[in-house]
C-alpha positions as CSV (number, residue, x, y, z in Angstrom):
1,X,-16.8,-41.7,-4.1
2,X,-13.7,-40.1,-5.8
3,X,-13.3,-40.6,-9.7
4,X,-10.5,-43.1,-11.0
5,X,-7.1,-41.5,-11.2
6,X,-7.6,-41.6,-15.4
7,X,-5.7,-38.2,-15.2
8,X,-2.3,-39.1,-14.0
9,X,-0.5,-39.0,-17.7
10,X,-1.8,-35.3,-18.6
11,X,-0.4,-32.2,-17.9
12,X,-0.4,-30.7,-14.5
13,X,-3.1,-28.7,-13.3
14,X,-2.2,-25.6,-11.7
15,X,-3.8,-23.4,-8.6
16,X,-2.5,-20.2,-7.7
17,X,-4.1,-19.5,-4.4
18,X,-2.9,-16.3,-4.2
19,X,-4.5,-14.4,-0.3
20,X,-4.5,-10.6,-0.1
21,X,-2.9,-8.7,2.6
22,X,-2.5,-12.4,4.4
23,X,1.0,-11.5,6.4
24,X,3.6,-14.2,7.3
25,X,2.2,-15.3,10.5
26,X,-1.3,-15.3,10.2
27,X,-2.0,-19.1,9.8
28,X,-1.2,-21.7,11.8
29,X,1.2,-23.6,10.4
30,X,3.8,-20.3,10.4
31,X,2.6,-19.8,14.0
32,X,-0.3,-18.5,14.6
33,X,-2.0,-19.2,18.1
34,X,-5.4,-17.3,17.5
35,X,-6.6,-17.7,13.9
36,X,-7.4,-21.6,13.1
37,X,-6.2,-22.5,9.7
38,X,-6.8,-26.4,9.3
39,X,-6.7,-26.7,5.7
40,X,-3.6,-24.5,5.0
41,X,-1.7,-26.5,7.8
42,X,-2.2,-30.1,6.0
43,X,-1.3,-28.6,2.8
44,X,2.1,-27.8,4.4
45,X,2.0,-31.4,6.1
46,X,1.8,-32.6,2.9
47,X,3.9,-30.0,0.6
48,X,6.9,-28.0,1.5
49,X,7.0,-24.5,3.5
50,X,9.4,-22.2,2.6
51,X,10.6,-19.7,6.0
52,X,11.9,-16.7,3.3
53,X,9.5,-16.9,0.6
54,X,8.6,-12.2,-0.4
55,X,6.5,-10.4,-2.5
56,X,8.3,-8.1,-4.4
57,X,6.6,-4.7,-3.2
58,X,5.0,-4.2,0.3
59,X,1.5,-3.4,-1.8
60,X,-0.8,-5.5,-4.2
61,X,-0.7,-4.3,-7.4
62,X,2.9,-4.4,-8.3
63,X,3.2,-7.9,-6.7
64,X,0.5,-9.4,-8.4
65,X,2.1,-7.9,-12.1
66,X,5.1,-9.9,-10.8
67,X,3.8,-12.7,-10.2
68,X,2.2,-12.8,-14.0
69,X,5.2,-11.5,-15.9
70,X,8.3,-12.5,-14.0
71,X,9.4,-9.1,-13.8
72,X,10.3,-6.6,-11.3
73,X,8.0,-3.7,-10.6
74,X,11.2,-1.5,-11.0
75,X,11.1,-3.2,-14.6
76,X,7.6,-2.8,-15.6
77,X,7.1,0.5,-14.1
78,X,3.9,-0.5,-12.8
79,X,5.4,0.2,-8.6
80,X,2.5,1.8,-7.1
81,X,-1.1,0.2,-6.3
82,X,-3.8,0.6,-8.8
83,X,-4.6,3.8,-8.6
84,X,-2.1,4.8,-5.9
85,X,-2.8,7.6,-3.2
86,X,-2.6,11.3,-3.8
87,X,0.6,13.3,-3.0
88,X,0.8,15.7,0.0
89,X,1.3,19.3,0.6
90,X,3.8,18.4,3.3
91,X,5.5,15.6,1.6
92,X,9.1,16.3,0.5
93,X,9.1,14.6,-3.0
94,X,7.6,14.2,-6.2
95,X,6.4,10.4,-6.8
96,X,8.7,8.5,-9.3
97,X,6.6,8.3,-12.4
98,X,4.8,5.3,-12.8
99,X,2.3,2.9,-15.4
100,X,-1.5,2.6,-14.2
101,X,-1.7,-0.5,-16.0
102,X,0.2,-4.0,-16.9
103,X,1.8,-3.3,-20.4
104,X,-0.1,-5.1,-23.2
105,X,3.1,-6.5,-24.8
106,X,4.6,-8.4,-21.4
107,X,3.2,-12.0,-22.1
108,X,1.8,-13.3,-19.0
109,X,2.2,-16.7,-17.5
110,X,-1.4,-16.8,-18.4
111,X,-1.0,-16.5,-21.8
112,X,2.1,-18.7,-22.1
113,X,-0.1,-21.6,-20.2
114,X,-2.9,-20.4,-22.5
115,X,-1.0,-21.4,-25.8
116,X,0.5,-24.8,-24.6
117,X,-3.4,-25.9,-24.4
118,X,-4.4,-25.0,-20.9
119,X,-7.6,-23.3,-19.5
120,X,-7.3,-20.3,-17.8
121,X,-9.4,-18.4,-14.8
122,X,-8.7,-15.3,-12.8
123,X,-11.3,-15.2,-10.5
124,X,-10.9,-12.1,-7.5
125,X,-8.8,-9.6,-7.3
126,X,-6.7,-9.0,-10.6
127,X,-6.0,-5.3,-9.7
128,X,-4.1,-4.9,-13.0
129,X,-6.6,-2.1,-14.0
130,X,-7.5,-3.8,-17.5
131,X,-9.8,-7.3,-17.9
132,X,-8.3,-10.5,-16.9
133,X,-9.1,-11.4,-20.4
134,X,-6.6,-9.3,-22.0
135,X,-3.8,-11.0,-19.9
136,X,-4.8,-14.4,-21.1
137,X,-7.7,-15.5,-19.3
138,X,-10.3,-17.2,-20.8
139,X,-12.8,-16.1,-17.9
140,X,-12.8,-14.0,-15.1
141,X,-14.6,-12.9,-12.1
142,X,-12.8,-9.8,-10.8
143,X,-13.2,-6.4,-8.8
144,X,-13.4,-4.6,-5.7
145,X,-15.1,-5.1,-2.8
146,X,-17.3,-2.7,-1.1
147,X,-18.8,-5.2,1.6
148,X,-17.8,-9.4,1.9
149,X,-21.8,-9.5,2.7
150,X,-24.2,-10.0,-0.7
151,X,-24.4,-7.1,-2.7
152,X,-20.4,-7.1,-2.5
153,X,-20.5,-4.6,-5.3
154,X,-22.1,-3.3,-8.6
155,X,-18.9,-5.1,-10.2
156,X,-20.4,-8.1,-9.6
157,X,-23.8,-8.1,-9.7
158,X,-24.2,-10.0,-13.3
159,X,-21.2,-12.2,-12.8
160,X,-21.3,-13.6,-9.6
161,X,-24.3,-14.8,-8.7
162,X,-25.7,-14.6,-5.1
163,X,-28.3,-13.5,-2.7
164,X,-28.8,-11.7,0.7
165,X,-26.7,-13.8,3.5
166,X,-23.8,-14.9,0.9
167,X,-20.4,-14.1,2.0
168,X,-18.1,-13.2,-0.8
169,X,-15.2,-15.3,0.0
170,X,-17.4,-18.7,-0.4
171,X,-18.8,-17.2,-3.8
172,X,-15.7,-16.9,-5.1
173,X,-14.7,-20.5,-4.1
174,X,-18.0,-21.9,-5.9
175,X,-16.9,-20.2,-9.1
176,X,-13.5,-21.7,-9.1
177,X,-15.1,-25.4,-8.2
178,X,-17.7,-24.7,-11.2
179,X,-14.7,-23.8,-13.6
180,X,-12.6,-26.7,-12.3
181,X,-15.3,-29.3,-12.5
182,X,-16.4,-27.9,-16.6
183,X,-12.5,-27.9,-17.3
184,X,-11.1,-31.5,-15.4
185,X,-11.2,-33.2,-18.7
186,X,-8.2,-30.6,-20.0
187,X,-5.2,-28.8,-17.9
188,X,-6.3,-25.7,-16.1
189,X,-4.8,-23.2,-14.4
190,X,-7.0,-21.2,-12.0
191,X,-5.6,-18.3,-10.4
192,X,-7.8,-17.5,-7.4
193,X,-6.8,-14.3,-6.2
194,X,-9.2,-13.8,-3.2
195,X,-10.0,-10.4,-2.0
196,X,-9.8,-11.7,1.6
197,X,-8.5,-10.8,3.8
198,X,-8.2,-7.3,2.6
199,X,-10.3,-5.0,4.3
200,X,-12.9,-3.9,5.3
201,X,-12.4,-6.2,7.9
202,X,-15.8,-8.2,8.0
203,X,-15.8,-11.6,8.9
204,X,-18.1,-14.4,8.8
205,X,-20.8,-14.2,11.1
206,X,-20.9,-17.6,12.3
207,X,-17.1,-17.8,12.8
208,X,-16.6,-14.4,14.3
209,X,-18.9,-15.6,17.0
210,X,-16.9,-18.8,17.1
211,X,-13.4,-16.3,17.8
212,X,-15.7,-14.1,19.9
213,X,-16.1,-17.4,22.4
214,X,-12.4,-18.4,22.0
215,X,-10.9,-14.9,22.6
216,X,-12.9,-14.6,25.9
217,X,-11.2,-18.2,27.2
218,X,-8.0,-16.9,26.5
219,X,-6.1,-15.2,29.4
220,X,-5.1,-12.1,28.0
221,X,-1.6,-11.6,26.3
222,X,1.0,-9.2,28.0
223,X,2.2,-5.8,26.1
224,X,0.6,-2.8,24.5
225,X,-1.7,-3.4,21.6
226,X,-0.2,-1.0,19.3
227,X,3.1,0.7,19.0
228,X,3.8,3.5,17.2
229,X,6.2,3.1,14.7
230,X,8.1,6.6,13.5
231,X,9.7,7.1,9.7
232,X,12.9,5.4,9.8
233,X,14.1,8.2,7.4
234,X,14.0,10.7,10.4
235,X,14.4,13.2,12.0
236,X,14.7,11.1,14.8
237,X,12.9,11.2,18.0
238,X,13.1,10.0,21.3
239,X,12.0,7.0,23.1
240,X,10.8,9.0,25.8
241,X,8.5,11.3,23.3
242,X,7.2,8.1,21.5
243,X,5.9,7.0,25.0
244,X,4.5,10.3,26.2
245,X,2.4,10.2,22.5
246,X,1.7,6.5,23.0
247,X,-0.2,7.2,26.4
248,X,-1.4,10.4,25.8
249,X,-2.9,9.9,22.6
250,X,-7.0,9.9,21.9
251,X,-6.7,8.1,18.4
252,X,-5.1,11.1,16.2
253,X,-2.1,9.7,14.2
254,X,0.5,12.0,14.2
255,X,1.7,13.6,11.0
256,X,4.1,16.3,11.9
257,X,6.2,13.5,13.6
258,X,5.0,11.3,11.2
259,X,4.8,8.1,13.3
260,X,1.6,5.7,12.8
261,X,0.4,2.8,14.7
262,X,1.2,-0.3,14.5
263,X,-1.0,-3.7,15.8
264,X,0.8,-6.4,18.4
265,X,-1.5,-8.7,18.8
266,X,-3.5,-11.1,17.0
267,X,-7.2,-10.7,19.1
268,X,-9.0,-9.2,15.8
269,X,-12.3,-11.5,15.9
270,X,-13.4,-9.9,12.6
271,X,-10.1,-10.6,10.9
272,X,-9.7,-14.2,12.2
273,X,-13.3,-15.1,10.7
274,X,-12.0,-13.5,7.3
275,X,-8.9,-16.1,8.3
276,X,-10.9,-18.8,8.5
277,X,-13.4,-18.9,5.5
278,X,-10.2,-18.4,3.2
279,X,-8.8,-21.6,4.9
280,X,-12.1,-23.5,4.3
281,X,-12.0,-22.1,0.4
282,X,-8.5,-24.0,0.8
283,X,-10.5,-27.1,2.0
284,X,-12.8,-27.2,-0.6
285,X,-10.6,-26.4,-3.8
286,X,-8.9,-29.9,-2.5
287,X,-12.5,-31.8,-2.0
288,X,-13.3,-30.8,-5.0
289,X,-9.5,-32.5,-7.1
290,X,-10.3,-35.6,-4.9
291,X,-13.5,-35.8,-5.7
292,X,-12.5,-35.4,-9.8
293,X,-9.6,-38.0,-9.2
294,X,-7.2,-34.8,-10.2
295,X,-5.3,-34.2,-6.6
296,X,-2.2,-36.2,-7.4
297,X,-2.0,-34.1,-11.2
298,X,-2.5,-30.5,-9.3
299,X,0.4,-28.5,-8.5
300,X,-0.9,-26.1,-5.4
301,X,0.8,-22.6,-4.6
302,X,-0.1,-21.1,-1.5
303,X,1.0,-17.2,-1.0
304,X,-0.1,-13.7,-0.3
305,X,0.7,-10.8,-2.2
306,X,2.1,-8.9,0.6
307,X,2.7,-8.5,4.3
308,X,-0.5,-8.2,6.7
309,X,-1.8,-5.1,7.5
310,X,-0.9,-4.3,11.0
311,X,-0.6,-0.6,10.1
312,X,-4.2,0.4,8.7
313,X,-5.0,2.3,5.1
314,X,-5.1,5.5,5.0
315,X,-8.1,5.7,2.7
316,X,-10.1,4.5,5.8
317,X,-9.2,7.3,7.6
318,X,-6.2,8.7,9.5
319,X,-7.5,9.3,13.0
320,X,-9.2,6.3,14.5
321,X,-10.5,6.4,18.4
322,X,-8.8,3.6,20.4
323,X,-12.0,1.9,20.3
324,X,-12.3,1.3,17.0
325,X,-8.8,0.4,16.1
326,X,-10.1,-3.2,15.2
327,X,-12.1,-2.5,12.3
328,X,-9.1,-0.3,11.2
329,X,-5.6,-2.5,11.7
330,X,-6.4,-6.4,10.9
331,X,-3.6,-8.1,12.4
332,X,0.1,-8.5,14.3
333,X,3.0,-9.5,12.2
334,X,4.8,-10.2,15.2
335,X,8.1,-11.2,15.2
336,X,8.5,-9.1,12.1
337,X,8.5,-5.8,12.2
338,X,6.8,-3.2,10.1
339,X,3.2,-4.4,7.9
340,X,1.6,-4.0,4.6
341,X,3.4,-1.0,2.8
342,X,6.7,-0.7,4.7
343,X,10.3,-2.6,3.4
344,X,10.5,-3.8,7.0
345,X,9.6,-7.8,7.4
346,X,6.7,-7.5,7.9
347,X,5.2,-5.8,4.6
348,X,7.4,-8.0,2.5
349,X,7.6,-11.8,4.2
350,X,4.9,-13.8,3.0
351,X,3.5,-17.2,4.3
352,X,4.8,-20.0,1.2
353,X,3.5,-23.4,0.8
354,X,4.4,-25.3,-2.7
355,X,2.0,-28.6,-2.9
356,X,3.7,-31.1,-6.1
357,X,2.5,-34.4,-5.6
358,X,5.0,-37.4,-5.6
359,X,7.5,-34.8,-6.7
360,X,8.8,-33.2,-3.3
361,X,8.8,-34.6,0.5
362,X,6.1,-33.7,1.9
363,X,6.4,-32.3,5.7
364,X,9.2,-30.5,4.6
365,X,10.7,-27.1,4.9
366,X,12.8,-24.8,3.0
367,X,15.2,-21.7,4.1
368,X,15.3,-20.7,-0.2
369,X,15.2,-17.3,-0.3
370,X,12.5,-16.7,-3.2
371,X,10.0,-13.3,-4.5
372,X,7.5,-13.1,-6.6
373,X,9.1,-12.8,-10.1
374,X,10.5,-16.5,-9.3
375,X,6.8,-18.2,-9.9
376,X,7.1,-17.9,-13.6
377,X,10.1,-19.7,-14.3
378,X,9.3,-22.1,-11.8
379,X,6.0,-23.1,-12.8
380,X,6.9,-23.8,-16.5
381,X,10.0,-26.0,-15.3
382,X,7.6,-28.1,-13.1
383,X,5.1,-28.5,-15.9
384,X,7.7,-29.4,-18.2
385,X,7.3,-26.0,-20.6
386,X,10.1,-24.0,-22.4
387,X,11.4,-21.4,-20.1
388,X,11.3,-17.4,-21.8
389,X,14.1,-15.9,-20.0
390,X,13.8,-12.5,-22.2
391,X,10.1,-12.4,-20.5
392,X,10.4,-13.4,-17.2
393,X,13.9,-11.9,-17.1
394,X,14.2,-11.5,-13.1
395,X,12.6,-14.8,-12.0
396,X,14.6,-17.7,-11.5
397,X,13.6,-21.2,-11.0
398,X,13.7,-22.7,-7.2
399,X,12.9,-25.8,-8.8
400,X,16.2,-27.2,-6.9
401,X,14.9,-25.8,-3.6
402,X,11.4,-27.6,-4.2
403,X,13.5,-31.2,-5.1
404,X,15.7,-30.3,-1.5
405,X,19.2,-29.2,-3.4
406,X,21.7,-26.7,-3.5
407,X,20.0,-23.4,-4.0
408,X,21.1,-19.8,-4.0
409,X,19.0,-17.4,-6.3
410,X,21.0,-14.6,-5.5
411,X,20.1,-11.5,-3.8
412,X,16.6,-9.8,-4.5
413,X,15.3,-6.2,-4.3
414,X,12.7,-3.9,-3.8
415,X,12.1,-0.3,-5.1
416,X,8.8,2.1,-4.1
417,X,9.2,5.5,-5.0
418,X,5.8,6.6,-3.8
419,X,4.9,7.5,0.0
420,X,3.1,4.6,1.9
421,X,-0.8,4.3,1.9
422,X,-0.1,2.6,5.1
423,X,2.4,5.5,7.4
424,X,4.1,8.4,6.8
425,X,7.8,6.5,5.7
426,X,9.4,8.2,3.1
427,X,10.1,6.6,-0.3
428,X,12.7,3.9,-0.5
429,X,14.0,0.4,-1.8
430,X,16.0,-2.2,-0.1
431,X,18.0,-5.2,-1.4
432,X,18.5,-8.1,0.4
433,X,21.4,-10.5,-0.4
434,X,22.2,-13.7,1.7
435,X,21.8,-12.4,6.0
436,X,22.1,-9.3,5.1
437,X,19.5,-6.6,4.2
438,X,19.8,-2.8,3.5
439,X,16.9,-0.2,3.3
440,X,17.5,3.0,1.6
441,X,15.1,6.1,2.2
442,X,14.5,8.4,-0.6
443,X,14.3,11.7,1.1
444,X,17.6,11.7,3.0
445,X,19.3,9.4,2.0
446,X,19.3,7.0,5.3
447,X,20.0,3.8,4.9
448,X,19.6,0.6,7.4
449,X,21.2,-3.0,7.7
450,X,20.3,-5.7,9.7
451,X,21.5,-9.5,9.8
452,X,18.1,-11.7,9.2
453,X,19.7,-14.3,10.7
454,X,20.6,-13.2,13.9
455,X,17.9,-10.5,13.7
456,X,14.3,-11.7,12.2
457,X,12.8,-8.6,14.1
458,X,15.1,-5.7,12.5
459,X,16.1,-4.5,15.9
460,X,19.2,-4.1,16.1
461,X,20.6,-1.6,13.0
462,X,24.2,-2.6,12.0
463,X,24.0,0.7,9.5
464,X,27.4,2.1,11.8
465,X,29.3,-1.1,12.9
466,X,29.2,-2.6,9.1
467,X,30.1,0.5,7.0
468,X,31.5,-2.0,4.4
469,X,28.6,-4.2,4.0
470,X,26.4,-1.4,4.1
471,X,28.3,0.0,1.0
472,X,28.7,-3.1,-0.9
473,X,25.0,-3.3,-1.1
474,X,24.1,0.3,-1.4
475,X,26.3,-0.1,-5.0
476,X,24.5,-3.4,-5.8
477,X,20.8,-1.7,-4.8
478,X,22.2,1.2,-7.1
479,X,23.5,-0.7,-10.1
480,X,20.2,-2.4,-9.5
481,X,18.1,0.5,-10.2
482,X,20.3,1.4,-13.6
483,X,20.0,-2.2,-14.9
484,X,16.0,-2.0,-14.6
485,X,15.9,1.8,-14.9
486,X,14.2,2.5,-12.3
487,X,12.2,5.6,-11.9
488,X,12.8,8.2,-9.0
489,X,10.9,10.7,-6.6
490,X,12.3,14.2,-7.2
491,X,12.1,16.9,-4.9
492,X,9.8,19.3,-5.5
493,X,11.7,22.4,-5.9
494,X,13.2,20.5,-8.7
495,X,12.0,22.6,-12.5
496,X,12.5,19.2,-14.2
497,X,12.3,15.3,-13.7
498,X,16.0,13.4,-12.9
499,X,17.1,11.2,-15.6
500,X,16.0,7.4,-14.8
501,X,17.9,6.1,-11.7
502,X,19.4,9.2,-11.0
503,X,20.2,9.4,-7.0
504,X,17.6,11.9,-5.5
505,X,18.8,15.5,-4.6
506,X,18.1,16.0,-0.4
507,X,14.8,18.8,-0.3
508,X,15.5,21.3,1.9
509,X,13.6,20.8,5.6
């Protein structure tokens, strides 16, 4: 029987449940018709989901250091995953010189919570490259994956407990319910940052035979399963030679034409097990406030950290036989375009569900535009805290959004001066401000705009019709980059590195 609500007077409890690689339309409620998401769907039943909620980078680690320090990864310098992916012999450019660690002196939203008398957890992945601990946490249960199935990894032999059979993503969730249920007597704030559904794609057992069943009742959905998707930053080629390598490819991903498959369909059995077993974490995170009589004092965010990986890594390989495309690509972003890695929608739109009890109307929606360095500034407003606008200096508060008024947080950007993990795109940042948005490639200089409005699938490049919009936010993108001095690629013919937001020379082809 649940506890008394004795807590109702204290502080608010915060969860961060914070899903890797989960893209915009893998769960139900943002419209999913394969992978079954139960728990995430009555948390938007009773919360508020916002339609154009983004990380701020199409990869993990920068978003995650936005998410703790309310600052771009432009700012920080930290705009590259944790370690980030060798350069190329064929590659045009130099990457833009970056940290391999959160900076000591930003002061996390962790640490800030931590001195206004909250507990603080970090369990998953942190991906920050130092200990939780040093960004505020008072424990931690954190590193990389090798396998979902016990041993996960030598990281975690001593500090999470488990034995042959145990599936990674339910460990994790019983050390969050341990730390909630030792800490429900003071305000916590758990930031559960699970590795799922990151690959390798390995679902669980009993529900990948449950997907198995259901994907073989399902009449089978119309179109290819993969696309191949060519660097927007050219040279261009024909629709007639992207078909004839489309239907006469074995599996090898080509790199002189540098295009690289992209997934259309959400059929991955695997992947919708992984789905499913974060949605019952979900599920039993809540039990376990109800249970404590701390539901109605628990403010619940719901995100990813990126788009979802239709487009696989690179570090599993480049050239994958048709057959085993599954274990490689997860999932179809579909409608958006693009996955995990590029600036199109689908590397950067995240699914966004904000749970406040008896502060917002539940059932509701939001068309906010809102990233990742806004989380910071938000969450201390909702709890009541004294904003630091020097720290979390390109956040702002969608409180207004949350309490259904007038909100416009301006436009937002994006800056990754590194080649994708996850394609063969060149470098590039984009800026998106009200319908519009603008991508900028790093190598020549080519730039696209499309109206997100009118356009949710980037189809349909306005880059020649609009010639005014597309300069009025090619200036803002580059007075962007000089405010936050951001670092550039440089070709490499270049005999020394261009001054910080310097425009990029073209190489010679």
């Amino acid at each position: 029987m649940p506890c008394t609500d004795v807590h109702a007077q204290s502080k608010p409890n915060v969860i961060f449940f914070l899903v890797d690689d989960l893209g915009w339309r893998d769960v139900g409620c943002y419209g999913s018709q394969f992978y079954e998401t139960p728990a995430i769907d009555q948390l938007a039943k009773e919360g508020m989901l916002f339609e154009n909620a983004y990380s701020t980078c199409h990869v993990c680690s920068p978003s995650r250091a936005s998410i703790l320090t309310g600052k771009y990864p432009a700012r920080t310098n930290l705009t590259e995953w944790l370690g980030g992916r060798p350069e190329r012999d064929y590659e045009m450019l130099h990457h833009g010189e970056k940290l391999t660690a959160l900076p000591d002196e930003e002061q996390t939203l962790a640490e800030t919570l931590h001195k206004h008398g909250y507990a603080t957890a970090n369990y998953g992945k942190a991906h920050l490259n130092k200990a939780p601990k040093t960004y505020g946490f008072d424990e931690a249960i954190t590193g990389w994956v090798r396998s979902y199935y016990h041993p996960f990894s030598p990281t975690y032999t001593k500090t999470l407990p488990a034995e042959q059979g145990d599936y990674y993503t339910d460990k994790l969730t019983d050390a969050a319910l341990d730390f909630i249920q030792r800490n429900k007597d003071r305000p916590f704030f758990v930031h559960l940052e699970h590795f799922s559904v990151h690959d390798p794609i390995q679902g669980r057992k009993d529900l990948v035979q449950k997907y198995e069943k259901k994907l073989a009742t399902m009449p089978r959905q119309e179109g290819p399963d993969y696309l191949l998707e060519p660097n927007p930053d050219g040279p261009a080629i024909s629709a007639e030679k992207l078909n004839a390598l489309e239907e006469n490819d074995n599996g090898t991903l080509h790199q002189n034409e540098r295009v690289w498959w992209v997934k259309q369909k959400q059929d991955n059995v695997e992947f919708a097990g992984m789905v499913e077993a974060t949605d019952e974490s979900l599920g039993r995170i809540r039990a376990k406030l109800r249970e404590l009589g701390l539901e109605k004092n628990t403010i619940i965010i719901f995100t990813s950290d990126n788009g979802g990986m239709a487009a696989s890594n690179q570090y599993r390989g480049i050239n994958h036989p048709r057959k085993t495309l599954n274990s490689r690509f997860a999932s179809s972003n579909l409608p958006l375009r693009g996955a995990k890695g590029w600036n199109y929608e689908g590397g950067i739109r995240v699914p966004l569900i904000v749970h406040w009890p008896g502060e917002i109307q539940a059932n509701s929606t939001s068309n906010a535009i809102v990233t990742g360095t806004d989380y910071y500034p938000t969450l201390l407003e909702m709890l009541n805290l004294p904003a630091l606008p020097e720290q979390h200096v390109d956040g702002r508060s969608f409180v207004p959004a949350l309490k259904a008024e007038d909100y416009d947080r301006g436009p937002i950007y994006w800056h990754f001066p590194h080649y994708s993990n996850h394609g063969f795109q060149s470098p590039g940042g984009a800026v998106r401000s009200g319908r519009y948005k603008l991508l900028e490639y790093y190598e020549n200089g080519t730039v696209q705009l499309f109206d997100l409005e009118n356009d949710m699938r980037e189809q349909n490049d306005l880059a020649k019709s609009q010639p005014m919009i597309v300069k009025k936010l090619k200036q803002m993108l580059h007075d962007w980059r000089d405010e936050v001095d951001a670092k550039m690629p440089y070709p490499k013919t270049a005999t020394s590195k261009p001054a910080p937001g310097a425009r990029v020379a073209k190489p010679n082809r």
